[in-house]
C-alpha positions as CSV (number, residue, x, y, z in Angstrom):
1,X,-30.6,-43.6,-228.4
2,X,-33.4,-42.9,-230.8
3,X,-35.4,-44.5,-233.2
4,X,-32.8,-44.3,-236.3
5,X,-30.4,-45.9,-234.0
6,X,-32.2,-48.8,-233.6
7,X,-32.7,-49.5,-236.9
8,X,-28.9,-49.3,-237.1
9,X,-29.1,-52.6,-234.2
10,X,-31.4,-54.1,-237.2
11,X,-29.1,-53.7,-239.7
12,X,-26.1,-54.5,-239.1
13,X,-28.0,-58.0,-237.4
14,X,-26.5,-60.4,-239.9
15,X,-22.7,-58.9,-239.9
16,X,-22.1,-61.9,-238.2
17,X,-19.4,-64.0,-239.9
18,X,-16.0,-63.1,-239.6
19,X,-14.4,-63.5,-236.0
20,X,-10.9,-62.2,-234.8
21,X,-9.6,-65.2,-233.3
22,X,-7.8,-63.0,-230.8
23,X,-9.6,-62.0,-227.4
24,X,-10.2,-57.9,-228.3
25,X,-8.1,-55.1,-226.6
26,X,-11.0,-52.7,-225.1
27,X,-10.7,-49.0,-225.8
28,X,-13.3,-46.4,-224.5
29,X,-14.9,-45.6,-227.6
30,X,-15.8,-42.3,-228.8
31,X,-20.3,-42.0,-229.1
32,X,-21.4,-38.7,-230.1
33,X,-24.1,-39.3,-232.4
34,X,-25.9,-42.8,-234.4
35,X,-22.7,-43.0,-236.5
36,X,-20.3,-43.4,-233.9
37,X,-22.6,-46.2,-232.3
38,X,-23.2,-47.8,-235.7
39,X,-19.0,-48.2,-236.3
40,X,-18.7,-48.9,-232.6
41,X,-21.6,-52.0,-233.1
42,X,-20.4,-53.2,-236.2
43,X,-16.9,-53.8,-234.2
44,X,-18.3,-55.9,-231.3
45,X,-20.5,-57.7,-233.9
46,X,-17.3,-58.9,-235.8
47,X,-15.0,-59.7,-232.7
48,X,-14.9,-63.1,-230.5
49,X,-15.0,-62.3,-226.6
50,X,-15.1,-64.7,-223.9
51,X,-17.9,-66.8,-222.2
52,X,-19.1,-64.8,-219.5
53,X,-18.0,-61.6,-220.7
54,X,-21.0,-58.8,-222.0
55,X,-19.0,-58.3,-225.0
56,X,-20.2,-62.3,-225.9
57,X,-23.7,-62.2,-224.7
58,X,-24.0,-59.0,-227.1
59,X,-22.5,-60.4,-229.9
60,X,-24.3,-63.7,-229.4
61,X,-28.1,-61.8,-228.6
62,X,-27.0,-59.4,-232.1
63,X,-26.6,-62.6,-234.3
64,X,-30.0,-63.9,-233.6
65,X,-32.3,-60.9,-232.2
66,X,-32.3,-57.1,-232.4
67,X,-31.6,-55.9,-228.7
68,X,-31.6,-52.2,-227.2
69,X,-28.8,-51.1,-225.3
70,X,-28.2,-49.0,-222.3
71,X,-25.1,-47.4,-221.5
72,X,-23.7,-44.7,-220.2
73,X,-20.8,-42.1,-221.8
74,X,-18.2,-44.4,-221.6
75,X,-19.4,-47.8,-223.0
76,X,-18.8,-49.1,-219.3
77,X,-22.1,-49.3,-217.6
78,X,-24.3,-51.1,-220.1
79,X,-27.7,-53.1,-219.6
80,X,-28.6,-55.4,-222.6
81,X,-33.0,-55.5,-223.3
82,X,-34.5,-57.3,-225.9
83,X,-38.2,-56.5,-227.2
84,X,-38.2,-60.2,-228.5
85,X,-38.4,-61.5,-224.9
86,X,-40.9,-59.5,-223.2
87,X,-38.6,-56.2,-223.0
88,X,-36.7,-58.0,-220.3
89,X,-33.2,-57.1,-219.4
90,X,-31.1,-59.6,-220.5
91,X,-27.7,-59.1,-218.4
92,X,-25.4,-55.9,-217.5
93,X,-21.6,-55.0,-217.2
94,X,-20.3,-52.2,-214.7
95,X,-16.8,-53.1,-217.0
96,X,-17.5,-53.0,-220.5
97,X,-17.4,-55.3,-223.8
98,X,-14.6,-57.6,-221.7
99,X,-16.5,-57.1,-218.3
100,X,-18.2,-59.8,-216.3
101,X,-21.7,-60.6,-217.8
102,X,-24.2,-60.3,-214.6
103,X,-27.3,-62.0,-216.0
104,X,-27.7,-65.6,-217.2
105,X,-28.2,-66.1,-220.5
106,X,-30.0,-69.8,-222.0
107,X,-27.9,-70.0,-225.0
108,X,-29.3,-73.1,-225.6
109,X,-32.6,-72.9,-226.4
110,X,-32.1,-68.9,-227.7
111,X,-30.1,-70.4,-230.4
112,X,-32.0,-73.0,-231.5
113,X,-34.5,-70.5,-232.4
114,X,-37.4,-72.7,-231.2
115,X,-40.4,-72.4,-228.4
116,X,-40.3,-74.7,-225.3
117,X,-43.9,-76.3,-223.7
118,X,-44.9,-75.2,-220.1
119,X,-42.2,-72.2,-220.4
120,X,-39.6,-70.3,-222.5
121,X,-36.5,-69.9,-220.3
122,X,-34.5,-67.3,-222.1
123,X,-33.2,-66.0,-218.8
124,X,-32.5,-62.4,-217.8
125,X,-31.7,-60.7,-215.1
126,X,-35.7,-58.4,-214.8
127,X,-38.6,-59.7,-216.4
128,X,-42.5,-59.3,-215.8
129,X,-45.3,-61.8,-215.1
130,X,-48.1,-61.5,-213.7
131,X,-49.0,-63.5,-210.7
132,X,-50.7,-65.8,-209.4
133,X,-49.2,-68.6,-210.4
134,X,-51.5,-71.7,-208.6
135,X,-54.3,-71.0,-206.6
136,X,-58.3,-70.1,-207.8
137,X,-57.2,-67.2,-209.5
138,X,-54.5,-68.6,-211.0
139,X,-53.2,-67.2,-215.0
140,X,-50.9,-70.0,-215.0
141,X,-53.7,-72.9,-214.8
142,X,-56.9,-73.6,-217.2
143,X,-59.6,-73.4,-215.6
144,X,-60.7,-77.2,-213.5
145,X,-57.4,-78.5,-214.6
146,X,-55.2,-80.7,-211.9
147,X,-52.1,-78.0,-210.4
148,X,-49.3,-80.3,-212.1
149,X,-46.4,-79.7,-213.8
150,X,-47.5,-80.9,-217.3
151,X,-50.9,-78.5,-216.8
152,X,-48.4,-75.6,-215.8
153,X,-48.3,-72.7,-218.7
154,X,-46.7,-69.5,-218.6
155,X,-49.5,-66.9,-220.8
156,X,-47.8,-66.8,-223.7
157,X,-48.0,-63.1,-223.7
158,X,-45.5,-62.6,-221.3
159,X,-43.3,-65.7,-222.6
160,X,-42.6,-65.9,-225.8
161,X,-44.5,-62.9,-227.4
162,X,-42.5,-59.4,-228.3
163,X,-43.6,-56.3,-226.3
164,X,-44.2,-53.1,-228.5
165,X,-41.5,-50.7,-227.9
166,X,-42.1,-47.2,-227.7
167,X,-39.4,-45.1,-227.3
168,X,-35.6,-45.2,-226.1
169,X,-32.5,-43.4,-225.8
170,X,-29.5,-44.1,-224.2
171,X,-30.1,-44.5,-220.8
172,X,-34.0,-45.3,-220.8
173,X,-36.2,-47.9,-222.7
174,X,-40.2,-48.0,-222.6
175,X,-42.2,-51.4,-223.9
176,X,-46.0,-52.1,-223.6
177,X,-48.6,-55.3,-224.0
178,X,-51.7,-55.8,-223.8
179,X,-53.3,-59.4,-223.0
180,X,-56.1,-60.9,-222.7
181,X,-56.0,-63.4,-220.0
182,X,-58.8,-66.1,-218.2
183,X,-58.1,-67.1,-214.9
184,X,-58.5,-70.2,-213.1
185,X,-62.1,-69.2,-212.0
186,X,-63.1,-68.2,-215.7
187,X,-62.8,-64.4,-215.3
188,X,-61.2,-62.4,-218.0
189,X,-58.7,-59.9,-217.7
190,X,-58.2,-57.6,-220.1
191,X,-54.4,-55.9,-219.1
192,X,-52.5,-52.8,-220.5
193,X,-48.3,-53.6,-219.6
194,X,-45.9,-50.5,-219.6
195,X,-42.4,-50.9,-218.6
196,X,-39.9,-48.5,-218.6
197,X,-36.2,-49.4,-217.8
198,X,-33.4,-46.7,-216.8
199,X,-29.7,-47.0,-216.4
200,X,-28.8,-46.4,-212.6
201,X,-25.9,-45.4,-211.8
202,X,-24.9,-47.8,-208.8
203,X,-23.4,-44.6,-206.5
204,X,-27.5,-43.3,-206.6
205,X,-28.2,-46.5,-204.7
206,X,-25.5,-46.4,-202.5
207,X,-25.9,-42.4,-201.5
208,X,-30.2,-43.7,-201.0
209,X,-28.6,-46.1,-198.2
210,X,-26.0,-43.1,-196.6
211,X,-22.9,-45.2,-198.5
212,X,-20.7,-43.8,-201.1
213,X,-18.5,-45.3,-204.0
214,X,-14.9,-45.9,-203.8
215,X,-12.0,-46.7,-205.9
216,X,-12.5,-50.4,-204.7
217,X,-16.0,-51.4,-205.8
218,X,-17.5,-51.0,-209.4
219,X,-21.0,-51.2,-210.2
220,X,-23.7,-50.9,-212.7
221,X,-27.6,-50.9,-211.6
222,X,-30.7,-50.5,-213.1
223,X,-34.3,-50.0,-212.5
224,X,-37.9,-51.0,-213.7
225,X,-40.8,-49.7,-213.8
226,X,-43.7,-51.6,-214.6
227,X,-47.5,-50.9,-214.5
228,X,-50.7,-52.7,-215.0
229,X,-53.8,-50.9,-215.9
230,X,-57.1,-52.9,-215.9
231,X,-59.1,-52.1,-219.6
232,X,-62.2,-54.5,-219.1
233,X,-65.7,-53.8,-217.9
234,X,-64.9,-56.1,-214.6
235,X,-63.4,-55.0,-211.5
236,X,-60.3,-56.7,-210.1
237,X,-61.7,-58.1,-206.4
238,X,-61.6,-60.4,-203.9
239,X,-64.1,-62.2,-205.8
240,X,-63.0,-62.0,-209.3
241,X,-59.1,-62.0,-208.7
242,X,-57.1,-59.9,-208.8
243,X,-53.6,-60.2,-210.5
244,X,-50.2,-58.8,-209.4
245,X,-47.1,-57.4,-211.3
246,X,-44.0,-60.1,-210.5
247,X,-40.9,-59.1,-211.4
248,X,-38.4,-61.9,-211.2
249,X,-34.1,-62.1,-212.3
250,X,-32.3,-65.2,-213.6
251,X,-28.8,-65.2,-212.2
252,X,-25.4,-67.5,-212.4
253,X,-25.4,-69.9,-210.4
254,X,-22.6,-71.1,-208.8
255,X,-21.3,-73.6,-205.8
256,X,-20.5,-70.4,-203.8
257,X,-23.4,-68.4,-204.4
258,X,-25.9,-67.6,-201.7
259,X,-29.1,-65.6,-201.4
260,X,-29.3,-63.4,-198.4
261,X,-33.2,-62.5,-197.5
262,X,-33.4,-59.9,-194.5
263,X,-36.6,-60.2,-192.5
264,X,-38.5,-58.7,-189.5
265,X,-38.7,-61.0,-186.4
266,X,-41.7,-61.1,-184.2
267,X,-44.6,-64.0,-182.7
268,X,-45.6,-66.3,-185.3
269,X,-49.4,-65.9,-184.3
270,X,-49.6,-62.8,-185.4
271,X,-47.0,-62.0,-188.0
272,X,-47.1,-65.7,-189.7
273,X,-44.0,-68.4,-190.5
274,X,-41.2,-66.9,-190.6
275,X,-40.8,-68.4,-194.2
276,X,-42.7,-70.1,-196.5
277,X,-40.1,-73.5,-197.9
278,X,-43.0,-75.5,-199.5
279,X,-43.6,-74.6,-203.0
280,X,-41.6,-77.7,-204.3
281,X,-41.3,-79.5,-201.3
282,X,-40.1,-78.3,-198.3
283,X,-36.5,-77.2,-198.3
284,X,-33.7,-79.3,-196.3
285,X,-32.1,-77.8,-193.8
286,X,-28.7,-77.8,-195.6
287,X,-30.1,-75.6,-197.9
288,X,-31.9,-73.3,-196.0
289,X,-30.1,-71.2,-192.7
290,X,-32.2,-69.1,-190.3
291,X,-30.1,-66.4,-188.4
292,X,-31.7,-63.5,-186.2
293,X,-31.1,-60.9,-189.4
294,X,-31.5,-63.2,-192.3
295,X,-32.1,-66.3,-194.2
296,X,-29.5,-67.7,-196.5
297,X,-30.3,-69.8,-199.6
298,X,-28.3,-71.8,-201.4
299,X,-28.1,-71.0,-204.7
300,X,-26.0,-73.6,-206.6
301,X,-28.4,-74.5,-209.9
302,X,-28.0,-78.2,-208.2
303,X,-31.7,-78.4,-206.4
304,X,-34.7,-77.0,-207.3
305,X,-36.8,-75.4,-204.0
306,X,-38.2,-71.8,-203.7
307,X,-38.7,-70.0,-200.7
308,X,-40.8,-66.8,-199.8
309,X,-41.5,-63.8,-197.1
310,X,-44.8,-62.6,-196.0
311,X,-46.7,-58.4,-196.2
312,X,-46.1,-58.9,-192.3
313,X,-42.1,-60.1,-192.3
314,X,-40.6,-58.9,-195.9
315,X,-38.7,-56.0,-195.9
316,X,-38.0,-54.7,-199.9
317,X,-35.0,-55.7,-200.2
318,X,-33.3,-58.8,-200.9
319,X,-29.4,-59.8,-201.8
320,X,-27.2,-62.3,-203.1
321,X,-23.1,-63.3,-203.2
322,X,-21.0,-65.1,-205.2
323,X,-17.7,-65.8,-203.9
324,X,-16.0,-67.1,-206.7
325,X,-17.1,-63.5,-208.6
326,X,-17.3,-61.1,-206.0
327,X,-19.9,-60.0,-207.3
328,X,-22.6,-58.7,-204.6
329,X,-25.9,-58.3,-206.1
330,X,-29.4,-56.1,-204.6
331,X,-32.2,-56.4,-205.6
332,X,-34.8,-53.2,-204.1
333,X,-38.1,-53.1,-204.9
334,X,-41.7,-50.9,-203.6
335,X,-43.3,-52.4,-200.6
336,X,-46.4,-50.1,-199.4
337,X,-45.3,-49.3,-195.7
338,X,-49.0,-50.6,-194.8
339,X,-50.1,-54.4,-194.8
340,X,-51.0,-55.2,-197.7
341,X,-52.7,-58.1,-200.2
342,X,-50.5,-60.7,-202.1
343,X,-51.5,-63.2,-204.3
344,X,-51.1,-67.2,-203.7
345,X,-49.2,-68.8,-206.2
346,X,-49.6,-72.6,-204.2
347,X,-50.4,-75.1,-206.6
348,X,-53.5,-75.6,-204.6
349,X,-56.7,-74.4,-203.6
350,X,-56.1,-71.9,-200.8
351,X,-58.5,-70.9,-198.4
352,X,-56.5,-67.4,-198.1
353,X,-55.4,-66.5,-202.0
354,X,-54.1,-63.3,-200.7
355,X,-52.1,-64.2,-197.9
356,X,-49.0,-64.7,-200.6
357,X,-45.4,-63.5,-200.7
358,X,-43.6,-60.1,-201.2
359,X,-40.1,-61.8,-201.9
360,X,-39.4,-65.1,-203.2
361,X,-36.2,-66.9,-203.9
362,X,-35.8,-70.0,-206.6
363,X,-32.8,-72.2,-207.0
364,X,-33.1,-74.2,-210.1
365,X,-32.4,-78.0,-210.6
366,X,-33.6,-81.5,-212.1
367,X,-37.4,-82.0,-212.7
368,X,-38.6,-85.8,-212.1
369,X,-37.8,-86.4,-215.4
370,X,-34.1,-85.6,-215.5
371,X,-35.1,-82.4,-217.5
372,X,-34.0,-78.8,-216.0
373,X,-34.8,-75.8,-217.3
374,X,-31.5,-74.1,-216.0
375,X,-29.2,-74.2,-214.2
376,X,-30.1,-70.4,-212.7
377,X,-31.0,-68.9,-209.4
378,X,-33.7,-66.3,-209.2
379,X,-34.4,-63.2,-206.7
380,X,-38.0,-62.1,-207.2
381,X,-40.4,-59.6,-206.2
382,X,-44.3,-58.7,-206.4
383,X,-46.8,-56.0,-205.8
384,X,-50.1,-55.9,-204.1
385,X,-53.1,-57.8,-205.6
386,X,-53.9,-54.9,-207.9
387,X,-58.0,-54.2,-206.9
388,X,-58.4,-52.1,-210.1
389,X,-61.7,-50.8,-211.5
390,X,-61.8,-49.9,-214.9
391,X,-59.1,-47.6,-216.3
392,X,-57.5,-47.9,-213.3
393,X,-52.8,-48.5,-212.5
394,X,-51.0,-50.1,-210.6
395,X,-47.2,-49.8,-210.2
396,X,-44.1,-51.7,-209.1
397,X,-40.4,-50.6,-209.2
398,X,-37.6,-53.0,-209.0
399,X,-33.6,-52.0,-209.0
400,X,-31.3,-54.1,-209.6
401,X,-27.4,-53.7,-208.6
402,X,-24.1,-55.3,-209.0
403,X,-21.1,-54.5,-207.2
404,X,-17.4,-56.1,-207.7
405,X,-14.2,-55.2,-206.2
406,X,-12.5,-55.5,-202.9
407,X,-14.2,-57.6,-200.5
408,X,-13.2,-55.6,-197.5
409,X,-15.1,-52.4,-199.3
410,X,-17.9,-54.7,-200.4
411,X,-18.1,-55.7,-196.6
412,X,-19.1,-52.5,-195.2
413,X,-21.9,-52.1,-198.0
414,X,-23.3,-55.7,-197.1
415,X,-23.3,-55.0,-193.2
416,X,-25.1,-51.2,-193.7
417,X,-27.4,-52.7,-195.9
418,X,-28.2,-56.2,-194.8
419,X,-26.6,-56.3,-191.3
420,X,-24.6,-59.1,-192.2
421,X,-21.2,-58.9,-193.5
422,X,-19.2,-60.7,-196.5
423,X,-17.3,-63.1,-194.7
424,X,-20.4,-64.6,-192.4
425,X,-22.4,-64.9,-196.2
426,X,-19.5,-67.4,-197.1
427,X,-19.4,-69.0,-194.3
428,X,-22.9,-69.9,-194.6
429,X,-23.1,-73.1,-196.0
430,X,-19.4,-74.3,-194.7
């Protein structure tokens, strides 16, 4: 897709009135140049699909923003990215306009056009922040304030500001930022945000883990790349702070949804908890399964509770099913094979800020005051505390990928990849 193509998405942004009333037939259109794509848009952008489908998060994102899309030759892989918010990926399809929708989308607050306190949940299955969240060296805290919820703000740079974009074509989209941020101990950072994100087709990631493809399963993945350079005078230290890139994706929930986290055993003296269940108060034990491969979390939108996984137990990868879908869901991301720094994001004072998490989990629900932001369920990710001296990158690459289709087939990818297999995922929490 190039440039004159986009401003084809800005165009046609208000044909948004009349609606067949009937759900649309799909037919494998025919893209060989801006044109083609322009007719093909203007058809989606006057059709009614249903809830849940890509087809209706594209026409509903169309009406209100002007998003980028990723597809591939057939119009059946597609990844939906919006500028708007943050260049994030909003949700994918391995099935076209009528396919399932993977990512969750906050209709709600996207349509009435307005900006929330404390955060800006538009959802979306990859976005970047910048961590840490609590702690001294917090971004997400002024500076002496009290580590509660009503002090809690995302940098507005990376909520509710647009990211520049620089180029795209059909299968690749590249976004920067730059922010100016003060920490929780009064140090400014001055950061430089690239991101790049790439249609992948799902049988790469299988063939990377010695699987292939059948008939059975569909898929559609997709990867980020994200770097942080440091522009100021100041070093990024132990001292200072030094900020990581986090990567986290909104998802569905659903009462049969459940996040598998694989991690590496070994003595607790040396290697830490085996999890960290704290961030919100600890996790019940309903909600939370230890097995001798994995943990499983509940993922239902009904609780809120994060979990996380430690340099010295994560391994970079981390899954999720959804039963009532059957839609297995990876997310991959780099982990230096050396043990390394991770920020804190406690909402305390920590007497080790870089003794933080590689993986995390959330599973959204009701604040104290009724209020919830959701419901969604999140799988994220996060680099090494980036000790940067001036001029200096640091990169993270997250993959995401959703496969659908015959549970037996699904099955052998979940036990190759996670040692654990489809049916003892649902029988989790039973």
């Amino acid at each position: 897709m190039n440039r004159s193509t986009y401003l084809l998405f800005v165009l046609f942004a208000f044909l948004i009135g009349s609606s067949c009333k009937n759900k649309p037939t799909e037919k494998v259109p025919v893209i060989k140049n801006s044109e083609d794509l322009r007719k093909w848009i203007l058809e989606v952008t006057l059709k009614d699909y249903e809830r849940n489908t890509f087809g209706f998060d594209l026409r509903f994102i169309r009406q209100r923003k002007t998003p980028i899309l990723l597809h591939d030759d057939k119009m059946q892989n597609m990844v939906l990215i919006s500028p708007e918010y943050q260049g994030r990926v909003l949700t994918s399809t391995s099935d076209g306009l009528n396919g399932y929708s993977y990512g969750w989308v906050n209709y709600d607050l996207i349509a009435s056009q307005e900006y929330k306190d404390h955060m800006n949940a538009f959802g979306g299955e990859d976005r970047i922040w910048l961590g840490p969240e609590g702690g001294q060296f917090s971004l997400f805290f002024k500076p002496k304030s009290e580590f509660t919820y009503d002090n809690w703000q995302v940098p507005y740079g990376i909520d509710n500001e647009s990211f520049e974009v620089i180029s795209f074509k059909d299968q690749e989209a590249e976004f920067f930022k730059r922010l100016n941020l003060t920490n929780y101990s009064g140090t400014n950072l001055d950061i430089a945000i690239s991101r790049r994100i790439t249609l992948m087709p799902a049988p790469v990631f299988l063939t990377n883990h010695g699987l292939a493809l059948n008939d059975k399963v569909r898929g559609v993945g997709f990867e980020s790349l994200n770097i942080i350079k440091n522009l100021g005078n100041t070093e990024w230290n132990k001292q200072n702070g030094m900020p990581s890139i986090w990567i986290l994706g909104m998802f569905k929930p659903s009462p049969t949804a459940t996040v598998v986290i694989p991690y590496k055993d070994g003595p607790t003296d040396k290697m830490g908890a085996y999890i960290n269940d704290e961030y919100f108060g600890k996790v019940p034990g309903d909600r939370l399964i230890k097995t001798n491969k994995v943990f499983y979390f509940k993922a239902d939108g009904h609780q809120r509770g994060k979990v996380g996984i430690n340099t010295f137990r994560a391994l970079p990868i981390c899954a999720s099913y959804d039963e009532e879908h059957k839609v297995l869901t990876f997310v991959e991301f780099t982990k230096p094979d050396t043990i390394s720094d991770y920020v804190n994001s406690m909402w305390k004072i920590q007497d080790n800020p870089f003794n933080g998490d590689v993986v995390n989990a959330y599973n959204d629900g009701p604040l104290a005051n009724g209020t919830q932001m959701g419901p969604f369920y999140e799988i994220e990710s996060s680099s090494p505390a980036a000790h940067l001296a001036k001029d200096q990158k640091l990169e993270h690459i997250s993959k995401t990928v959703h496969l659908t289709g015959d549970e037996d087939a699904l099955n052998t990818i979940a036990i190759k990849i996670l040692g654990v297999g489809i049916q003892e995922i649902k029988d989790a929490f039973k």
